[in-house]
N, CA, C and O atoms as CSV, one atom per row, in Angstrom:
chain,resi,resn,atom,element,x,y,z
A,1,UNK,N,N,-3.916,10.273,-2.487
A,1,UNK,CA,C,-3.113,9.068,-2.387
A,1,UNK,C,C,-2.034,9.317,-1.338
A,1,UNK,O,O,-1.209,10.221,-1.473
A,2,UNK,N,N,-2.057,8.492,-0.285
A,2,UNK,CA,C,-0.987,8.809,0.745
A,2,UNK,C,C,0.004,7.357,1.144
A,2,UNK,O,O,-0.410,6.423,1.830
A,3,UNK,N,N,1.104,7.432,0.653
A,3,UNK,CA,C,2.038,6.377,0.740
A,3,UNK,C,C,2.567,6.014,1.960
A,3,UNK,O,O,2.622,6.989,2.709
A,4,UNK,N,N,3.035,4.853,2.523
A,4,UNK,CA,C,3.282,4.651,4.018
A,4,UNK,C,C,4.885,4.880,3.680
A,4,UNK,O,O,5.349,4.529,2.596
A,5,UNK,N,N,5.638,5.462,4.645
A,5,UNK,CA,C,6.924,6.362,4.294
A,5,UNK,C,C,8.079,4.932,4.360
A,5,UNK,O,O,9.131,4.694,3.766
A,6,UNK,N,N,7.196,4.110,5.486
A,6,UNK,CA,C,8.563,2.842,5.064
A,6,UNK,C,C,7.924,1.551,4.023
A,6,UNK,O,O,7.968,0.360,4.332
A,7,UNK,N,N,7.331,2.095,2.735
A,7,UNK,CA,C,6.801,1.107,1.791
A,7,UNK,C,C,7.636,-0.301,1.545
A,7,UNK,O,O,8.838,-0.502,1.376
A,8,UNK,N,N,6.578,-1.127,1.592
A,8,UNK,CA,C,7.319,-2.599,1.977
A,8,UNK,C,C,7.031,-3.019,0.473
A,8,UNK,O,O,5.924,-2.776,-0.009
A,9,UNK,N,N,7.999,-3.636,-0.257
A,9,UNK,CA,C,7.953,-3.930,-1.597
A,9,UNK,C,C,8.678,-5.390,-1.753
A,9,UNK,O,O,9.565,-5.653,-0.941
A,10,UNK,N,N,8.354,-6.325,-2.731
A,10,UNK,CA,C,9.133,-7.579,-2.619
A,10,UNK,C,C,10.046,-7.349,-3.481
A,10,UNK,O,O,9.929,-6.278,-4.076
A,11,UNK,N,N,11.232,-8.228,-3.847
A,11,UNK,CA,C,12.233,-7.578,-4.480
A,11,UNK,C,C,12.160,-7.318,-6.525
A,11,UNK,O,O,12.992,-6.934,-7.347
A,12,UNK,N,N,10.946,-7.701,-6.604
A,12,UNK,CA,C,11.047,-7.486,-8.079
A,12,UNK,C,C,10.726,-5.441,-7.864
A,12,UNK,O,O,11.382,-4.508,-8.328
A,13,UNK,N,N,9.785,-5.432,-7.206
A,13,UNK,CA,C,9.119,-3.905,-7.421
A,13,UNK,C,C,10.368,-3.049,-6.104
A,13,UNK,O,O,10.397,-1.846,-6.364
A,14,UNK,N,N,10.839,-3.222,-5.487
A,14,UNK,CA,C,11.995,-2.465,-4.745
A,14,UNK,C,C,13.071,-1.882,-5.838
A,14,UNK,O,O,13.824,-1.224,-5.119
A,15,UNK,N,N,13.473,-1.783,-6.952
A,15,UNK,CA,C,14.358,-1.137,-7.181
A,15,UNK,C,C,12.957,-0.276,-8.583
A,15,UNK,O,O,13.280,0.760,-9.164
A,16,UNK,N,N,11.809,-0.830,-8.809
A,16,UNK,CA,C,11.203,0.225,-9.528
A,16,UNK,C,C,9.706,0.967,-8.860
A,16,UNK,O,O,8.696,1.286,-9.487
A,17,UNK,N,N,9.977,1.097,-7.402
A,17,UNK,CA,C,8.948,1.185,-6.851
A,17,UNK,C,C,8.388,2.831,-7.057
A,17,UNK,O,O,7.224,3.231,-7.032
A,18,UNK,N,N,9.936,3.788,-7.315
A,18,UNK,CA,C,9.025,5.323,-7.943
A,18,UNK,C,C,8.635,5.272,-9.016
A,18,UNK,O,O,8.077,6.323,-9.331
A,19,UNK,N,N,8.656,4.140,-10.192
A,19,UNK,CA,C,8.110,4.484,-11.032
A,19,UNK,C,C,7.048,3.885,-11.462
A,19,UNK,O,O,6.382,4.140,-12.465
A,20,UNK,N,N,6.859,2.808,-10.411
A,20,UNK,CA,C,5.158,2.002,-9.874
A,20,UNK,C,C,4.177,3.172,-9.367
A,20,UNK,O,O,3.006,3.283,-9.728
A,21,UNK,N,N,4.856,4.039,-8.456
A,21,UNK,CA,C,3.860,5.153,-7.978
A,21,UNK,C,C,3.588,6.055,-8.705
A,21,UNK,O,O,2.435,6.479,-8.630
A,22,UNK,N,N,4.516,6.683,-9.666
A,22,UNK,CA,C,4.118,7.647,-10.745
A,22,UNK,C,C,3.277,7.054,-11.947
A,22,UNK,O,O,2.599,7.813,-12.639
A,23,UNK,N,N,3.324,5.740,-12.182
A,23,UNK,CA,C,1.960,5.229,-12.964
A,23,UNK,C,C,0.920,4.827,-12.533
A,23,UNK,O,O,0.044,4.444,-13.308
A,24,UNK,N,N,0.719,4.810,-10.934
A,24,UNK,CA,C,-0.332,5.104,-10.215
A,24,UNK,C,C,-0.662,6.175,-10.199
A,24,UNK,O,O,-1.721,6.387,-10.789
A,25,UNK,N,N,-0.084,7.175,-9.655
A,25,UNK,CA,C,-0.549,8.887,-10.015
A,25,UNK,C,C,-1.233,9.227,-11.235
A,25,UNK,O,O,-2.243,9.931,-11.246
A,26,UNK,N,N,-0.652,8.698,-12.349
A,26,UNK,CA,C,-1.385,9.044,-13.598
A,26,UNK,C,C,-1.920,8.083,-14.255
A,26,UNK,O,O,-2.059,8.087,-15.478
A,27,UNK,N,N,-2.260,7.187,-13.502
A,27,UNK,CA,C,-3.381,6.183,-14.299
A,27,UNK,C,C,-2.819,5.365,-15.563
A,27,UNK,O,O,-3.409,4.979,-16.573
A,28,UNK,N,N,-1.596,5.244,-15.200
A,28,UNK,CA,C,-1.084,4.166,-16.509
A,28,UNK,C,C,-1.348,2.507,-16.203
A,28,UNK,O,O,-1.975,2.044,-15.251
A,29,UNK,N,N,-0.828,1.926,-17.053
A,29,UNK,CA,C,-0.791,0.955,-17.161
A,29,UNK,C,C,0.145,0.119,-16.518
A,29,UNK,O,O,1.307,0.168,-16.922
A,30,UNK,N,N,-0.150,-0.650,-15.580
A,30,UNK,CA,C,0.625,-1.833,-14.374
A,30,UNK,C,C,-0.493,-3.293,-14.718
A,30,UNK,O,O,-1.717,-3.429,-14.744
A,31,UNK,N,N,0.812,-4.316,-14.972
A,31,UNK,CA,C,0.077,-5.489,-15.523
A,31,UNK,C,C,0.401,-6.291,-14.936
A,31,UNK,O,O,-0.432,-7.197,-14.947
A,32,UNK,N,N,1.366,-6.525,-14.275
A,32,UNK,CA,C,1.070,-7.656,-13.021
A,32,UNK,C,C,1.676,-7.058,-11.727
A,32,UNK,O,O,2.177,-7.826,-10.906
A,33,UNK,N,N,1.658,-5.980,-11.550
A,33,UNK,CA,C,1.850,-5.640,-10.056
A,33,UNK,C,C,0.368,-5.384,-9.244
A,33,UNK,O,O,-0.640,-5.075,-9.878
A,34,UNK,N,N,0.366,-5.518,-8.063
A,34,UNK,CA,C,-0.263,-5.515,-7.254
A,34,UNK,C,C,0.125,-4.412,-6.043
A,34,UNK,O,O,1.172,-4.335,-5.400
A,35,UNK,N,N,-1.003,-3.646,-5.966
A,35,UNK,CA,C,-0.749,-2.596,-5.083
A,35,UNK,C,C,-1.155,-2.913,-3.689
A,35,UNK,O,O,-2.251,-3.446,-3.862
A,36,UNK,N,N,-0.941,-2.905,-2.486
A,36,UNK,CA,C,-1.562,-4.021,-1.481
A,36,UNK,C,C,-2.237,-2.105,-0.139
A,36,UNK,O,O,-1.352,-1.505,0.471
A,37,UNK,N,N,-2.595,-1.989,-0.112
A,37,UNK,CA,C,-3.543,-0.768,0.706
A,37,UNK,C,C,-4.522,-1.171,1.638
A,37,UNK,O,O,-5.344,-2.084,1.559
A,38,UNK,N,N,-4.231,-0.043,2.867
A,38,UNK,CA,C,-5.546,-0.235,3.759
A,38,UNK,C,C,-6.389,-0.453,3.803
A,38,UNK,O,O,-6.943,0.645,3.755
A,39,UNK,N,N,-7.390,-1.429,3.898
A,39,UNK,CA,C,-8.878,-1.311,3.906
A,39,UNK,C,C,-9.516,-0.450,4.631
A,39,UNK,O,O,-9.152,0.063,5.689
A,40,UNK,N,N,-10.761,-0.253,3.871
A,40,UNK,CA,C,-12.505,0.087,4.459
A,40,UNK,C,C,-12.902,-0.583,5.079
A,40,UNK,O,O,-13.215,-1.649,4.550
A,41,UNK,N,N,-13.114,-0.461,6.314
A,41,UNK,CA,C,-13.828,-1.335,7.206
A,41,UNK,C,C,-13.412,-1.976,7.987
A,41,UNK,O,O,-12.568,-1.383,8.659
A,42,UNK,N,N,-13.635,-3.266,8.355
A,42,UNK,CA,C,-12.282,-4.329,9.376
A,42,UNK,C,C,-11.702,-5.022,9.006
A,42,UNK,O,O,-10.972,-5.604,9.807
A,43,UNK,N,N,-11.635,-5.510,7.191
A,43,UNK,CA,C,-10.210,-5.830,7.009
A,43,UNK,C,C,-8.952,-5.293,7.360
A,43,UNK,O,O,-9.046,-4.436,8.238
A,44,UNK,N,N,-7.584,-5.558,6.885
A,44,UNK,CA,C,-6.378,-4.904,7.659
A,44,UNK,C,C,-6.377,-4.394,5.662
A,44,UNK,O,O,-6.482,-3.269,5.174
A,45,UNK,N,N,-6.271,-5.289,5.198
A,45,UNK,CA,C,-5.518,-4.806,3.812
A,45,UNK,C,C,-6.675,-5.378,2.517
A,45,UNK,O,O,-7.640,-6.116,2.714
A,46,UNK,N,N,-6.168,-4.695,0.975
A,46,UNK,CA,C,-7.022,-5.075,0.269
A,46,UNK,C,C,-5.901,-4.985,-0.848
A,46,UNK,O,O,-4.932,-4.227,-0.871
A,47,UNK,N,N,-6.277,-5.948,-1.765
A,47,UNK,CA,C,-5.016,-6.205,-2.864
A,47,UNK,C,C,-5.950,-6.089,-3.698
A,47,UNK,O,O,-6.914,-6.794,-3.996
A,48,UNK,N,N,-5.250,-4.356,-4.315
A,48,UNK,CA,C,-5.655,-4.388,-5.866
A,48,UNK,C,C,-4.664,-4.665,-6.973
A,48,UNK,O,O,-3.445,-4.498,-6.924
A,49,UNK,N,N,-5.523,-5.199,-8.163
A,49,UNK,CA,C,-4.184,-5.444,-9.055
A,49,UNK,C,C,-3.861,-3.961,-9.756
A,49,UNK,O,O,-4.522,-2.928,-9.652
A,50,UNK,N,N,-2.712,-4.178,-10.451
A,50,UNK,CA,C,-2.419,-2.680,-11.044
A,50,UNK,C,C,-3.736,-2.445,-12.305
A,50,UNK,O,O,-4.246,-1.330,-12.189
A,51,UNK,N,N,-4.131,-3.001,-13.054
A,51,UNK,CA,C,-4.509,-2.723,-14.513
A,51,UNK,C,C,-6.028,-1.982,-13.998
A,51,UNK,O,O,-6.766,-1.250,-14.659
A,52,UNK,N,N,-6.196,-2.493,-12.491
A,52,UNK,CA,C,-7.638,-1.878,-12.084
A,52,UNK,C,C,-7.277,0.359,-11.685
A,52,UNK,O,O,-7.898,1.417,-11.583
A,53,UNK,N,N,-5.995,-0.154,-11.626
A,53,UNK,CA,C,-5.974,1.641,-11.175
A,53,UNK,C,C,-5.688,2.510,-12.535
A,53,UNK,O,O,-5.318,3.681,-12.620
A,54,UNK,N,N,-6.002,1.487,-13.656
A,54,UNK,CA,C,-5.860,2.507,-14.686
A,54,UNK,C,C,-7.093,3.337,-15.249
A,54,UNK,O,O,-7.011,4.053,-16.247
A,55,UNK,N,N,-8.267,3.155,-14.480
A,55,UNK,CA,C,-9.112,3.346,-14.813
A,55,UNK,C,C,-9.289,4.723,-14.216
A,55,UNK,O,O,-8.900,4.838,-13.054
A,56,UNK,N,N,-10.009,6.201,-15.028
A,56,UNK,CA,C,-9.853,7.232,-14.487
A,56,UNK,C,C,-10.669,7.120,-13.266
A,56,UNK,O,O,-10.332,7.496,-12.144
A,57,UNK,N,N,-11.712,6.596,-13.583
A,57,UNK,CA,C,-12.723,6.837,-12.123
A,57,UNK,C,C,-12.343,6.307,-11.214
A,57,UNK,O,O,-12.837,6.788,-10.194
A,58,UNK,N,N,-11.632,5.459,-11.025
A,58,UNK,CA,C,-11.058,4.330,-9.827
A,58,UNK,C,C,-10.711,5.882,-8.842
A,58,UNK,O,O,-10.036,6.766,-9.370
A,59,UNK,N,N,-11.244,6.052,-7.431
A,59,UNK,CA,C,-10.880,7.049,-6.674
A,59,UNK,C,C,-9.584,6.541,-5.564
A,59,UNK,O,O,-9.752,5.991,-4.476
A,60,UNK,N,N,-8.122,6.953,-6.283
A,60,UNK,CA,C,-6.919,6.649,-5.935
A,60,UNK,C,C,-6.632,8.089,-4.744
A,60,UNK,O,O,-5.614,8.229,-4.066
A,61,UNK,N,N,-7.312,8.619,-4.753
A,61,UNK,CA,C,-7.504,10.321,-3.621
A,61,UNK,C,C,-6.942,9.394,-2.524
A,61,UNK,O,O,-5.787,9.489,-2.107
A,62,UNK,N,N,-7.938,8.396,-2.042
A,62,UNK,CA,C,-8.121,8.380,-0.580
A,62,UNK,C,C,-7.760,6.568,-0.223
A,62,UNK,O,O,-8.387,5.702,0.387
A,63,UNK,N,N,-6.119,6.588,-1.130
A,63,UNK,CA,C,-5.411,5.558,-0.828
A,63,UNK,C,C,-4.491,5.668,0.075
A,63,UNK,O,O,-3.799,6.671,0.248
A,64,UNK,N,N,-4.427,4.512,0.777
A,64,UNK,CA,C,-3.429,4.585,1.917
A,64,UNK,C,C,-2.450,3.427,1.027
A,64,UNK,O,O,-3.005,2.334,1.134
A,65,UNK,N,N,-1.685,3.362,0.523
A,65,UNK,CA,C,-0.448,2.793,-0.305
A,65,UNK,C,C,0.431,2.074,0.874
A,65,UNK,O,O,1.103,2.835,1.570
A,66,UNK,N,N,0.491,0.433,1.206
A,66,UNK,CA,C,1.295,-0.038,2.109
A,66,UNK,C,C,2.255,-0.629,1.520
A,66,UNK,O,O,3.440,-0.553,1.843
A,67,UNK,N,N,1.765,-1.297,0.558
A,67,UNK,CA,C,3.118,-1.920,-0.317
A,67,UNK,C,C,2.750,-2.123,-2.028
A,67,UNK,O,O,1.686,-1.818,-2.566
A,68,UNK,N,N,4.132,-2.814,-2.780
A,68,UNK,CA,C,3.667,-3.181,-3.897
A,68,UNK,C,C,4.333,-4.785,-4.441
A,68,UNK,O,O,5.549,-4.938,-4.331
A,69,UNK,N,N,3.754,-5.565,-4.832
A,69,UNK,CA,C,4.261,-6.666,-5.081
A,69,UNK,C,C,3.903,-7.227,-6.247
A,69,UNK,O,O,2.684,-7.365,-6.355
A,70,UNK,N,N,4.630,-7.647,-7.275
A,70,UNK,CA,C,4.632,-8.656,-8.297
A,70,UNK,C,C,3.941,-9.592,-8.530
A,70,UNK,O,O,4.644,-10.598,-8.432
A,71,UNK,N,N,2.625,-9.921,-8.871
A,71,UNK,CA,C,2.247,-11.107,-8.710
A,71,UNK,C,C,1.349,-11.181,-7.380
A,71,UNK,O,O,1.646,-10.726,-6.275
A,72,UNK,N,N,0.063,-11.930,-7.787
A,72,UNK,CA,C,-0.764,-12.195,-6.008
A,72,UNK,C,C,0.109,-13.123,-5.009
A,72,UNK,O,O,0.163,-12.773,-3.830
A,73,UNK,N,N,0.898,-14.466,-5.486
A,73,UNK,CA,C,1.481,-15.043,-4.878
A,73,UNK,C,C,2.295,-13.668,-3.834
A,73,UNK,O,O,2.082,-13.456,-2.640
A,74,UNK,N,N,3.134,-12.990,-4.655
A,74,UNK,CA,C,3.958,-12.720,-3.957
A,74,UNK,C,C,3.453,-11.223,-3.011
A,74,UNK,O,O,4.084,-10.692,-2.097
A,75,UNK,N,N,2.439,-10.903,-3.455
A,75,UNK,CA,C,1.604,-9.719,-2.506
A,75,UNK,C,C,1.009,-10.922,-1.319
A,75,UNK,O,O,0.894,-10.376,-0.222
A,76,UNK,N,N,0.786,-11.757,-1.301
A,76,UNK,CA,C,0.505,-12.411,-0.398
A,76,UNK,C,C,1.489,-12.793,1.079
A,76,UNK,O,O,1.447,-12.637,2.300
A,77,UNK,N,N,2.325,-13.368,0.052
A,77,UNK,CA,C,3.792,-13.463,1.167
A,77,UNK,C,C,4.186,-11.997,1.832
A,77,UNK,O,O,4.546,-11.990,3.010
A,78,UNK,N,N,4.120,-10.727,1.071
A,78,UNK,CA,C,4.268,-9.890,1.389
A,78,UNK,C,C,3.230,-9.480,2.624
A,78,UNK,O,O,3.841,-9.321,3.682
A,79,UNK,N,N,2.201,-9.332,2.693
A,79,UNK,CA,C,1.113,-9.157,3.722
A,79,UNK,C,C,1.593,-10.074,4.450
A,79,UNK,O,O,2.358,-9.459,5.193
A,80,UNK,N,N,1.649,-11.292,4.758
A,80,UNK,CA,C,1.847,-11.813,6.120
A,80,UNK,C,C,2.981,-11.134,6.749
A,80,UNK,O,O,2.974,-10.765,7.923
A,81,UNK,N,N,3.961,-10.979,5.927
A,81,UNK,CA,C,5.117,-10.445,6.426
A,81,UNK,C,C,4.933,-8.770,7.073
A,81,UNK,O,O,5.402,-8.390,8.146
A,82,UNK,N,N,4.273,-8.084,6.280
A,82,UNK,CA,C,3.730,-6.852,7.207
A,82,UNK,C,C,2.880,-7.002,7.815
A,82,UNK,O,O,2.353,-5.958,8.201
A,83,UNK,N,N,2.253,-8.273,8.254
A,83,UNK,CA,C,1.650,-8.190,9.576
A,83,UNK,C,C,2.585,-9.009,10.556
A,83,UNK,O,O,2.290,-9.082,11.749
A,84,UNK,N,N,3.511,-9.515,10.138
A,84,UNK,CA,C,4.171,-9.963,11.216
A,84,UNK,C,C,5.128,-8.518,12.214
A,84,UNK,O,O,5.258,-8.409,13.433
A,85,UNK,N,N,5.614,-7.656,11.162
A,85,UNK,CA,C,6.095,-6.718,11.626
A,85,UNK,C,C,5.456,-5.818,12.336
A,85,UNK,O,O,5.945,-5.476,13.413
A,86,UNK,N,N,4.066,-5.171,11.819
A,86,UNK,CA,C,3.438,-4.835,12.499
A,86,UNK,C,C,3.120,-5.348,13.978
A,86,UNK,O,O,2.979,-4.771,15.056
A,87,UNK,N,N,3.063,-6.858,13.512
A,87,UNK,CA,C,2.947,-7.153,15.516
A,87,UNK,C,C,3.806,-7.168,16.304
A,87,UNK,O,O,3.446,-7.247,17.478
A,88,UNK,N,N,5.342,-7.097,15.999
A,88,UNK,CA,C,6.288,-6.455,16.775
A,88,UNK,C,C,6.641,-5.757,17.048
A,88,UNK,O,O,7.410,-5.703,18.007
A,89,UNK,N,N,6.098,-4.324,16.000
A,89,UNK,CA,C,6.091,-2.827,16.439
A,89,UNK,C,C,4.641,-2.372,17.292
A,89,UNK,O,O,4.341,-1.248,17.694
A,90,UNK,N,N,4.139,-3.204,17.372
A,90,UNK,CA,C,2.692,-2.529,18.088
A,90,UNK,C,C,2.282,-3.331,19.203
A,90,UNK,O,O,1.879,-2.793,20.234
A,91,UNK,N,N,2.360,-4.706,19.066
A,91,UNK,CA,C,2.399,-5.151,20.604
A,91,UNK,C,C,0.966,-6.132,19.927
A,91,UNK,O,O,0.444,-7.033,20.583
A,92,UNK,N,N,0.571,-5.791,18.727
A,92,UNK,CA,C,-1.239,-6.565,19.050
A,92,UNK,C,C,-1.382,-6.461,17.532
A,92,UNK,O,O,-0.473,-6.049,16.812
A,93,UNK,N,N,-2.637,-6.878,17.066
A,93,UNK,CA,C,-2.936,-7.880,15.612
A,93,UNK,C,C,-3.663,-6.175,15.326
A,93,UNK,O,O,-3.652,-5.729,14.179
A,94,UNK,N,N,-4.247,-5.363,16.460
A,94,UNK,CA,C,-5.459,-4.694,16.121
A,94,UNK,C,C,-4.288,-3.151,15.465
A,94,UNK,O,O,-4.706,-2.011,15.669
A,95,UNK,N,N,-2.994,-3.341,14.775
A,95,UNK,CA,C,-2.421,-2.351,14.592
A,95,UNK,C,C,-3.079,-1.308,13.882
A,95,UNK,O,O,-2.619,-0.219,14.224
A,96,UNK,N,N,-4.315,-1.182,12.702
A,96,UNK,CA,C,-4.911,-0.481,12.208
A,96,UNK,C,C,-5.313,0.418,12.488
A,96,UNK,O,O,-5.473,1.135,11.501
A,97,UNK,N,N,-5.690,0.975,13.612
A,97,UNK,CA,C,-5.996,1.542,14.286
A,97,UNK,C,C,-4.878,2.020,14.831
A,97,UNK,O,O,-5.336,3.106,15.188
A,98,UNK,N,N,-3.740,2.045,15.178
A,98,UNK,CA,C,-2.657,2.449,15.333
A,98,UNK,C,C,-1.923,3.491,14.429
A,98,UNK,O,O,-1.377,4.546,14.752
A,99,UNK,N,N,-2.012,3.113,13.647
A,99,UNK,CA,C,-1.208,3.364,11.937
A,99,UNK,C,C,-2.464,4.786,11.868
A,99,UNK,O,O,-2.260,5.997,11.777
A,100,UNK,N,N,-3.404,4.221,11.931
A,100,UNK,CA,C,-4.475,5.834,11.188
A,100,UNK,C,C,-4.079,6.397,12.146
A,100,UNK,O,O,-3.042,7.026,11.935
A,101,UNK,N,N,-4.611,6.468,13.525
A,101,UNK,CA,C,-4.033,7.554,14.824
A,101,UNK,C,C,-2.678,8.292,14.589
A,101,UNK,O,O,-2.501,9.303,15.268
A,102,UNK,N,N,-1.542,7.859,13.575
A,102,UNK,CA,C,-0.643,8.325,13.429
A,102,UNK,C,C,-0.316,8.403,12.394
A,102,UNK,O,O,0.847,8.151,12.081
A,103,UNK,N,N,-1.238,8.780,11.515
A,103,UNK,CA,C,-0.933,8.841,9.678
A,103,UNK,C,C,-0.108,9.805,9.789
A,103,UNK,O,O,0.928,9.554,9.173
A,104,UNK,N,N,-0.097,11.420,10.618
A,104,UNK,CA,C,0.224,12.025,10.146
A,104,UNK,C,C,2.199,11.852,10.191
A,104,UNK,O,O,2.961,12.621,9.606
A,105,UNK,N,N,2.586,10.755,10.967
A,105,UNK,CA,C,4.001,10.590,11.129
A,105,UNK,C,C,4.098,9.212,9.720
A,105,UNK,O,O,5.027,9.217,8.913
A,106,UNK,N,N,3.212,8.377,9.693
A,106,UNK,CA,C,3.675,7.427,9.090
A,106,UNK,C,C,3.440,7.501,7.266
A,106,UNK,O,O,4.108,6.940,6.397
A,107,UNK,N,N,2.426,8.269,7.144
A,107,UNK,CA,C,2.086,8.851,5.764
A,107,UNK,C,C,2.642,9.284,4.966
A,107,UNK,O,O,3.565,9.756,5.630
A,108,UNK,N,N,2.969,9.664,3.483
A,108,UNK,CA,C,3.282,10.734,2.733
A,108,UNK,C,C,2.054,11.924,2.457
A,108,UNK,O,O,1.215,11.327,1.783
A,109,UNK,N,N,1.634,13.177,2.654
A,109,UNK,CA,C,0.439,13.975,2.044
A,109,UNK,C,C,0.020,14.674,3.160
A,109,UNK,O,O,-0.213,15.868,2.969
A,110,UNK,N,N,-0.182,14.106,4.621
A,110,UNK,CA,C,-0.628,14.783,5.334
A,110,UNK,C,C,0.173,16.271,5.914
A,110,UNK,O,O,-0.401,17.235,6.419
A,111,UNK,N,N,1.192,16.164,5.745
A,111,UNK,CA,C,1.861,17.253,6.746
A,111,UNK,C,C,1.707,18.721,5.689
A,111,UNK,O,O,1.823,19.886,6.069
A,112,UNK,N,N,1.458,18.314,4.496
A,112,UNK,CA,C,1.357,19.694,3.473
A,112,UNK,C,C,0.333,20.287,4.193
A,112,UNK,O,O,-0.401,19.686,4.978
A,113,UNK,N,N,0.264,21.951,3.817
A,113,UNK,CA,C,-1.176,23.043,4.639
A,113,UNK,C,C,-1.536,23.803,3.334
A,113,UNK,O,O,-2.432,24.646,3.337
């Protein structure tokens, strides 16, 4: 599981967002948050709800963690809004490709040996 170091959260999950990630780590129970992560493939993002990561098998290893939001409404508003930012830090829509080329600055997990 590798967290993006400037995690974008809406304001219900911003003041409990370490303890959203530590019941992600251990597979607890999250009932209406929404975890919003990189996609597989050529989507940009994929919104899972929390109650799906409680499941042991769910493979949370090889998450890229972009934000967390309250509610789909508000994981929604949230994604446009990190793609709006994204297109002012990168110049172009195709930032995905950007962001992996530089996990190892923008990540939490990679820099450990």
């Amino acid at each position: 599981m590798h967290i993006y170091k400037s995690l974008f959260c809406d304001d219900v999950c911003q003041d409990k967002r370490k303890k959203i990630i530590r019941k992600i780590k251990y597979h607890a129970g999250l009932t209406s948050t929404y975890v919003i992560v990189l996609a597989n493939g050529n989507d940009y993002f994929d919104l899972i709800p929390g109650y799906v990561l409680k499941q042991k098998a769910y493979p949370i290893k090889d998450l890229h963690i972009m934000g967390l939001a309250d509610g789909y409404d508000s994981a929604v508003i949230l994604v446009i809004k990190m793609i709006g930012v994204f297109f002012e830090k990168y110049g172009t829509y195709q930032f995905k490709d950007f962001l992996m080329q530089e996990k190892e600055m923008n990540f939490t997990g990679y820099n450990r040996k």
